[in-house]
Structure formats: C-alpha cells, structure tokens
N, C-alpha and C positions, 0 to 999 in steps of 0.2 A: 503645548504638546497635546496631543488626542491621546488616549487613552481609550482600550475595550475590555472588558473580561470573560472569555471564555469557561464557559461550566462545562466540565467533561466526564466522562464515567470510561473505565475501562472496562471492556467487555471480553476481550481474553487476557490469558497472565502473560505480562509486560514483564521480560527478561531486559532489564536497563541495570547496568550497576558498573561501577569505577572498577579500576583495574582488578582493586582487592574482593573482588565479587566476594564483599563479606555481606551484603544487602544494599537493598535495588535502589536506585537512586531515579530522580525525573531530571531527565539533562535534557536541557534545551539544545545543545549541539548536534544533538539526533534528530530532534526535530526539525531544524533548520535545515539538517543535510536531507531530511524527506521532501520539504517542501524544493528545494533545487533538484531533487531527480526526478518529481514529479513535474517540473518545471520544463525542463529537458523532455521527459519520451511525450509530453502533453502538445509540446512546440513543434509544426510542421513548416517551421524555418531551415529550407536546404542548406544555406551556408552557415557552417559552427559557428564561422567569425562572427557572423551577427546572431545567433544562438547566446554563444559565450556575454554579446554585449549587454544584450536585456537580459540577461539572466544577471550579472555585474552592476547594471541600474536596479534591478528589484530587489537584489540580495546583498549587493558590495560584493570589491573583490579587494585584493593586496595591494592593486598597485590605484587607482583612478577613481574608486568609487568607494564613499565610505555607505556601510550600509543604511538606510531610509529607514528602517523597522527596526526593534527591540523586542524580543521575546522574554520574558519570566515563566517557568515553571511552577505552580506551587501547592500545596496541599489547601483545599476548603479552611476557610478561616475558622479556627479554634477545635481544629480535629486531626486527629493524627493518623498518616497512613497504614492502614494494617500491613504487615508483609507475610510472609507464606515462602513453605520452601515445595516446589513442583517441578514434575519429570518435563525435562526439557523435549524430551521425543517418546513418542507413544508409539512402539512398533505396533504391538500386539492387541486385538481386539480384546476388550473387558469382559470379564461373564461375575456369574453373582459372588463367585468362588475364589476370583484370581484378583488383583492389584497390580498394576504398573509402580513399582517402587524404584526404579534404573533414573540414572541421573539426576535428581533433584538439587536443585539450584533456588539464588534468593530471586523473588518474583516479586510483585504487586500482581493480585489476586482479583481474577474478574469479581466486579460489583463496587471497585475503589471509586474513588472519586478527583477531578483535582482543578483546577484553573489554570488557564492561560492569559496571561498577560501580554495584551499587543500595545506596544506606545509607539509613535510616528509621529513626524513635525507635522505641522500644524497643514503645512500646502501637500502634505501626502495624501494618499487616498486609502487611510486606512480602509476603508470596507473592502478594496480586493484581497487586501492580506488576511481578512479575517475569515472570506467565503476561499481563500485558496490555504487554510491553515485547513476549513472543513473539507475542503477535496482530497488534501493530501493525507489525510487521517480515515477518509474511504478507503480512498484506493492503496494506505498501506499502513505501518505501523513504527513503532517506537522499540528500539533492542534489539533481541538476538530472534531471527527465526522468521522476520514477519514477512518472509514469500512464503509464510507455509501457516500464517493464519494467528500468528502470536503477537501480543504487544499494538493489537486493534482499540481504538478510540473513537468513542461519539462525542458529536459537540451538539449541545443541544439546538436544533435552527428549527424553528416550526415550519420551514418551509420545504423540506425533506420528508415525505409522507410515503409511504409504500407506493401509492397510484404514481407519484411523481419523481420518485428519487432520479430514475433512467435521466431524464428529460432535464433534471436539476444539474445534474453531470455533463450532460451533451454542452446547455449552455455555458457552464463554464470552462469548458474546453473550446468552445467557438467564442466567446469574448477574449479570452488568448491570444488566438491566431487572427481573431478580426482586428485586434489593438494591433499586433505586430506589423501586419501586409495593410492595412486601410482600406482591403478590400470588405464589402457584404457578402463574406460568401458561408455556407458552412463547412466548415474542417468535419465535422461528423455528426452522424444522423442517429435517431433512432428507429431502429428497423428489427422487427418481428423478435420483442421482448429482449434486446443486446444493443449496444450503441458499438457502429461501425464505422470505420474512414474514410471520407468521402474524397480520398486524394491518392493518386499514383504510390501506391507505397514502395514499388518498384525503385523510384529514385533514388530512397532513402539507403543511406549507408550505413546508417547508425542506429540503436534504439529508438523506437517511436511506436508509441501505442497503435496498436491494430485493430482491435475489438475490445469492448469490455461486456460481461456476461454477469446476469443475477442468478444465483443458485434458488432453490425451495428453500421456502424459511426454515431455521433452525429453531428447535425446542431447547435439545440440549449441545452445550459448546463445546462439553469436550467429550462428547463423541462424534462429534464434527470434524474437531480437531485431530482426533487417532483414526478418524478412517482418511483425513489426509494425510498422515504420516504412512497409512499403510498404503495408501495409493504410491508415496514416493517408493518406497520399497515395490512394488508391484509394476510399475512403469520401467522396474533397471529388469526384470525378468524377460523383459520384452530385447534383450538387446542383440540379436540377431533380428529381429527388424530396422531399429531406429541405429544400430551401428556403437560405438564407444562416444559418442559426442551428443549428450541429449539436450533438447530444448528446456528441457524443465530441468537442467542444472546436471553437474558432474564435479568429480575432483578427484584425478589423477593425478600425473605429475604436472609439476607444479607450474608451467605453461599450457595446463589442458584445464584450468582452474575456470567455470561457466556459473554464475548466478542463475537462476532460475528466470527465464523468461516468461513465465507464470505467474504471476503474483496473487494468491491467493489470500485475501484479507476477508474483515466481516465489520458488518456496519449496522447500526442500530438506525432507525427513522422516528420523527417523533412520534409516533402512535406504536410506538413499542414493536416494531417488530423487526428481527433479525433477519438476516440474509448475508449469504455470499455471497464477494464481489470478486470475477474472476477478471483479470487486468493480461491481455496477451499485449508482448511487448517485442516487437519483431527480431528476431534471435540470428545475431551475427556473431560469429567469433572466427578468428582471424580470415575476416574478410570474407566467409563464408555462409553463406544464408540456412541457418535450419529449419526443420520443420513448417517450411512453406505450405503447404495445405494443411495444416494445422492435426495433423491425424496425432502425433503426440500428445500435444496439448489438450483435444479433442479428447483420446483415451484417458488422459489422468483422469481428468473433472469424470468420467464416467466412471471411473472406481469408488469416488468420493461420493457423486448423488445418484445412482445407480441403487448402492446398497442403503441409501438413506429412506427405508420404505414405514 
C-alpha cells in the first residue's frame, strides 16, 4: 500500500466538531465531501451520468465502486491540539474600544497544526489525490462557514509560490478535464491576474466554476474575515437591485434555501504569504441562472478589498 503525509497548518479558526459541539474535532468526512464538491463544479463534463461515474472511480460510491483512497486526520506527532472558543460571525467592525463577544463556539484556532494521511493500493496513483487534497483546501475549507472564509488549510507544497499559485491551479483543473475528455485542450486559462473558463458555460446546467480571483495579501485574518461578514450583511442592503434571491447565498423559507455561489477561502503559499481566493461557481437555483454578469458577486469582493487599504 503507498502511503503520504500531509503537514498542514490552519490558517483561519476551523469550526469542525460532532453533534455535541462540546469541542472541535478533525473529521475526515468533511474533507472527503470537499474534495467531491470540488470534484463536481471543477468537472466540465456535460453529462451528470458520467460526472457521477468518475467521481464513483475517484472517490467510491454505495453501490459499484469501493473507494481507491483512505484518509486519516490527525494532530502532529506528540502534540496536542489547542482549542479556543471564537465568534462564529463578525458583524460589526472592531475599534480599540469594542470586542465582538456574540456567538462563540469550540474552534481550532489559526496557527494549529495537523496531518493528513493518504493510503492507496499500490496501482493507484496517489500523487493526484495528494495535489487534489491541496486544490480542495485552496479553494475551500473544513466546518461550518467556509464560503465565508473559515476553516481554510495550507498544505505545505513548495511548488505554490505567490508568482505561481494562479497557474498551479489552472493546471490542475485542466489535467481533470484533460483525463476525463482525452482531448489537449485547456478547460481554463489564466488571464489578466484571475483564472477563467475557457468553455461555453452557457450549456451548463449545473454548478461549475466560472472564474477564480486572488484578493491583496492579507496582514491580518481576522479583519479579513469581519469585513467579509460585513460585506454579507451589506450585499442583502442592496436588495431592491439583486431582488430576494441572491447569488452570494439566501435563506428564506425553506425551498428558497441558496449556498453561497461565492466561495470565499484563504490560502497560504510557501513563501509565507496570504491571500484570498475568490472561487465564482455558476449560480442556479431552481433552474434559474443568477447573477450572470457577475455584478453581485463583483460588488461583494468590493466591500471586502475596497476597505482593505
């Protein structure tokens, strides 16, 4: 059996924990279900059916395919995780004077540390699982919140550098969809500092990545983090433009219920530096296309690095 070990650091506070949310736990079944939804809106396979099928060979499914990979979660060898108890939402900008104390729940606290464990028989091909365990921990996170920046994880790869992160990405979103089709072609490019899709996205029915966008580096993470909590608040003010059904997420009753087609995460490079990744993921709900020129989406991100001066 192959065998890798992933070294990883959390970078913002990772809300993960079991029912009894009495303190935060590292579940691998979170993980696993990132790496299949990144799987999905990354995949610019028109038919589900064959969608669903290599997604079932990569990952296993219930009925035909038992899964190829094993994951382990686990804390650095001979060290114990700190935990921390932190405000799940940050409406309110911070001054020297005021505190956010509202909602505090049990977290893993940016600065932890921990491993992942990938095993695979021997004729798998671990190393895509290991550069697609690092894509999915880009482009999102682990817990409660991580379309809005929470529960983000670096895996150490020397080959993710500031200059090159964009370009690190493109490729593995185009050995994807090149494995899939057997065509040379590129699924998406990178063009004028954002990687874009170089395919009809019109045909698509379903979620599939659009664009993805690097914000200005970040200093600090969690005022990063509260001016995207107050972007989400600021973007619902808007709603005699964008109407009761927003791109960046909603929850009415209870068949008006919209994930955020935003995904806002943050990723570390090995030369130490921070950045947002914004992840537009083409926003259907019932059967409905929103914010097609992207002017929602567009205005969020401009509340968030706007006031970041």
């Amino acid at each position: 059996m192959n065998k890798e070990i992933l070294n990883c650091a959390i970078i913002s506070p990772m809300f993960s924990f079991g029912s009894d949310r009495r303190s935060p736990e590292l579940r691998t079944s979170e993980l696993k279900a990132l790496m299949r939804y990144i799987f999905r809106i990354a995949n610019t396979e028109l038919m589900t059916s064959r969608l669903f099928e290599a997604e079932a060979r990569r990952f296993g499914d219930a009925e035909k395919h038992a899964s190829p990979v094993r994951l382990q979660m686990k804390p650095q060898p001979d060290k114990i995780m700190k935990q921390s108890y932190e405000s799940l939402l940050l409406h309110e900008k911070k001054t020297k004077n005021t505190k956010n104390t509202k909602n505090k729940v049990p977290c893993f606290p940016t600065g932890e540390s921990f491993q992942i464990v990938i095993r695979t028989k021997l004729d798998t091909d671990l190393a895509w699982y290991r550069e697609w365990i690092t894509l999915s921990l880009i482009l999102g996170g682990i817990g409660k919140r991580t379309r809005r920046g929470r529960g983000c994880v670096a895996v150490d790869n020397p080959n993710i550098t500031k200059q090159n992160i964009l370009y690190w990405i493109a490729d593995r979103l185009n050995e994807l969809n090149q494995g899939a089709s057997g065509q040379d072609t590129s699924s998406y490019k990178v063009l004028n500092n954002e990687i874009a899709a170089n395919t009809q996205l019109s045909r698509f029915k379903r979620p599939i990545i659009e664009k993805i966008k690097l914000g200005r580096e970040i200093n600090d993470i969690n005022d990063f983090l509260t001016m995207v909590d107050i972007a989400s608040h600021e973007i619902k003010k808007n709603s005699s433009q964008f109407g009761s059904r927003f791109a960046t997420g909603f929850a009415g009753k209870s068949q008006w219920r919209f994930a955020s087609s935003l995904i806002v995460s943050l990723t570390r490079t090995h030369d130490h530096a921070v950045f947002p990744v914004y992840t537009y993921v083409k926003a259907v709900h019932n059967r409905k296309e929103l914010d097609r020129n992207y002017q929602e989406r567009d205005r969020f991100i401009s509340y968030i690095e706007g006031e970041r001066h």
